[in-house]
C-alpha positions as CSV (number, residue, x, y, z in Angstrom):
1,X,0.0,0.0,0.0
2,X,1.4,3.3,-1.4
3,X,0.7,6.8,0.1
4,X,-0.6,8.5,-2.6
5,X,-1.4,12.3,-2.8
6,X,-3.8,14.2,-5.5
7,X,-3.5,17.3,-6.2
8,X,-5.4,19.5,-9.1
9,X,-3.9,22.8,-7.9
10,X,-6.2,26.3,-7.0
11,X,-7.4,27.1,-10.1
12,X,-11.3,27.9,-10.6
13,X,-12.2,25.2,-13.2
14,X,-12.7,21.9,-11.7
15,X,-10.8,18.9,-12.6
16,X,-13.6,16.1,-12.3
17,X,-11.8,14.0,-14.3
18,X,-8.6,13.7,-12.4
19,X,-10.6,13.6,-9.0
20,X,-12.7,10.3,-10.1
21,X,-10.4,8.8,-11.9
22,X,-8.9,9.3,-8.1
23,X,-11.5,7.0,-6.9
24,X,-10.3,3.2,-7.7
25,X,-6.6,3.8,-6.3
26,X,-8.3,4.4,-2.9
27,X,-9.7,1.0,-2.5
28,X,-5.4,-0.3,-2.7
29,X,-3.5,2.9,-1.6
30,X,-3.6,5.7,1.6
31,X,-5.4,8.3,-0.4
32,X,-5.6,12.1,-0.1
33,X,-7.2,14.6,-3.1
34,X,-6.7,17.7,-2.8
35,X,-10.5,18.3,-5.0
36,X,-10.0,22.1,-5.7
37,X,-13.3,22.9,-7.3
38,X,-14.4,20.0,-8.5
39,X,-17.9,18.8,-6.8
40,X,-16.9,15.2,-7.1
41,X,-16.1,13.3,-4.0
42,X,-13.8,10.7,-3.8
43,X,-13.9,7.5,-1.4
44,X,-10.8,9.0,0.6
45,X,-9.4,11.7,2.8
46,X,-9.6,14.6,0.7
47,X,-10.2,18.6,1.0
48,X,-10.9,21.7,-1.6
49,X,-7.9,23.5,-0.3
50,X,-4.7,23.1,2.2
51,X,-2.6,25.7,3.5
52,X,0.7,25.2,2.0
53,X,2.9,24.5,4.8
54,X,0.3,20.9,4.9
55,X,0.5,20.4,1.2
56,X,4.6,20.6,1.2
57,X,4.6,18.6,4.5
58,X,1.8,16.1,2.3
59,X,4.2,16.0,-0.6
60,X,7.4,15.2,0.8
61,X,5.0,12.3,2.7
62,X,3.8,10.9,-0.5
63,X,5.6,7.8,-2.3
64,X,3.7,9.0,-5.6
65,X,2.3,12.4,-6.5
66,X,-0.2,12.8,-8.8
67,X,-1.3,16.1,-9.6
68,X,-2.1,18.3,-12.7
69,X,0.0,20.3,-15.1
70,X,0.8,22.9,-13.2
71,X,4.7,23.5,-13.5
72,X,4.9,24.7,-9.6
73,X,3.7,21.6,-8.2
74,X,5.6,19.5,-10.5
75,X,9.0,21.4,-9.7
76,X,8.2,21.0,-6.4
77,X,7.7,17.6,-6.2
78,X,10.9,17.3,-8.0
79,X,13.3,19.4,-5.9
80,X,11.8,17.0,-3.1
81,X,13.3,14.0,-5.3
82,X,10.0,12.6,-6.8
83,X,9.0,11.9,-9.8
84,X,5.3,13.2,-9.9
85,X,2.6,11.5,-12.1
86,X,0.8,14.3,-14.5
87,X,-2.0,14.6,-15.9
88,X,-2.8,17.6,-17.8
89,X,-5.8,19.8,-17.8
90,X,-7.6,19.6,-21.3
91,X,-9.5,22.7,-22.5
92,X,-11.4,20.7,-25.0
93,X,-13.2,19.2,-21.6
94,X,-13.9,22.7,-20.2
95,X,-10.7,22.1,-17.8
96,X,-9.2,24.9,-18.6
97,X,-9.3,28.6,-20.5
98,X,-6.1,27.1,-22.9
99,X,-4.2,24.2,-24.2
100,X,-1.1,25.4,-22.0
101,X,-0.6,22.6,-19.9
102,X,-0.9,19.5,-22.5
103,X,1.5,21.6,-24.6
104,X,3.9,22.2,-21.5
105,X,3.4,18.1,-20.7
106,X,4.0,17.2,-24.1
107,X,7.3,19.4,-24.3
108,X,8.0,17.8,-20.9
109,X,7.2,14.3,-21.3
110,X,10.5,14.3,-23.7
111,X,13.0,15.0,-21.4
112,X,11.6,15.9,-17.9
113,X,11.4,13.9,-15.1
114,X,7.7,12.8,-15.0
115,X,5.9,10.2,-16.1
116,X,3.0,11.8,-18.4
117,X,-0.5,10.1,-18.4
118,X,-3.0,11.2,-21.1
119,X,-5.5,8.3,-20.3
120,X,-7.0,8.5,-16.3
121,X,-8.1,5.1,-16.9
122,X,-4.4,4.1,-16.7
123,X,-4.1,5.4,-13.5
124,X,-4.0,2.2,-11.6
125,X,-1.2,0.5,-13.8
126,X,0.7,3.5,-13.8
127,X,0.9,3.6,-9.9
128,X,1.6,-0.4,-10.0
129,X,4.5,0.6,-12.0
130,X,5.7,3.9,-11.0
131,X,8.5,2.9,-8.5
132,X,10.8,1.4,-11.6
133,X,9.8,3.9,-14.2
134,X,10.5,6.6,-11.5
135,X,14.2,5.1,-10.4
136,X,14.7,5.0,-14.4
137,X,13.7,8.4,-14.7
138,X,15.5,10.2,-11.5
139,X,18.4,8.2,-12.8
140,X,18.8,9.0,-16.8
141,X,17.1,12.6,-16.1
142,X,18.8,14.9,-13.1
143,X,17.1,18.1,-12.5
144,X,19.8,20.7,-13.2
145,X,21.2,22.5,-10.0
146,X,19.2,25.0,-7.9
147,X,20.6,28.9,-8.9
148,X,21.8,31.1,-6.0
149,X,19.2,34.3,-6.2
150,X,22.5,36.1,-7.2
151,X,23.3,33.7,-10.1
152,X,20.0,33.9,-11.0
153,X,19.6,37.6,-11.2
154,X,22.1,37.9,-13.4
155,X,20.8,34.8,-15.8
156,X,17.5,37.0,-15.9
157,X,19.7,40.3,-16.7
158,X,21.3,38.5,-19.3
159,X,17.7,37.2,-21.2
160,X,16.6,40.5,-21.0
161,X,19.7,42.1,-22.7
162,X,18.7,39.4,-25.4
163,X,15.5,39.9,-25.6
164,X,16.1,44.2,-25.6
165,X,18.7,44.2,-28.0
166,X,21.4,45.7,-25.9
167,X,22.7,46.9,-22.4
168,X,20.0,47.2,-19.5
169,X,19.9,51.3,-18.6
């Protein structure tokens, strides 16, 4: 039994689909959803909302994360060493105002560190299988190293020279 957390982020449209598809892995696995909008209720622990102190203590807790597009949540989950499951929101189901996170996923899939689910129904197989994908993964993908704010200040000076055309006033 896996300790699983689901997360579909704070946005306003709800994610119904990720929340039920939600719904079998609690029958095998220590559940919690974190429902956001979305009036469907899962067989498990779950909340609308969670201050973020919980949900960072919830993530590092977690053997699998499971949560939407959102690139926050999925860097987080990485700098805390996972490998998060995604699944992104799909504007052509009313999930979202844009195609921005499938296009980010798809982009991502390639090279990032996450293992990319475009079919909910999968859910359960990709759990079962998570713990050698993600080993496979955090092996043959390494996040790159965390910038100091100074080093990163000056990486953001210099794309903004680029994208000006010449010296910052």
């Amino acid at each position: 039994m896996a300790r699983l957390l689901v997360t579909v982020g704070m946005g306003s449209f709800p994610f119904n689909r990720l929340v039920a598809a939600a719904a079998p892995l609690c029958a095998y696995h220590d559940v919690f959803v974190q429902t956001g909008t979305s009036p469907v209720t899962p067989p498990c622990p779950h909340a609308p909302y969670v201050p973020f102190a919980e949900m960072r203590e919830r993530l590092a807790e977690a053997d699998i994360v499971i949560t939407h597009a959102g690139r926050g949540t999925i860097r987080l989950v990485q700098r805390l060493g996972g490998v998060p499951v995604v699944v992104a929101r799909r504007r052509a189901l009313g999930e979202s105002r844009s195609s921005h996170q499938e296009s980010f996923l798809r982009s991502a899939e390639q090279t990032g560190r996450l293992r990319a689910v475009w079919d909910v129904a999968s859910l359960p197989a990709v759990v079962a299988s998570h713990g050698e994908t993600a080993a496979r993964l955090a092996a043959s993908r390494p996040l790159p190293p965390v910038l100091a704010p100074e080093e990163m200040i000056a990486a953001l000076d210099e794309i903004a020279v680029r994208l000006r055309g010449g010296p910052l006033p």
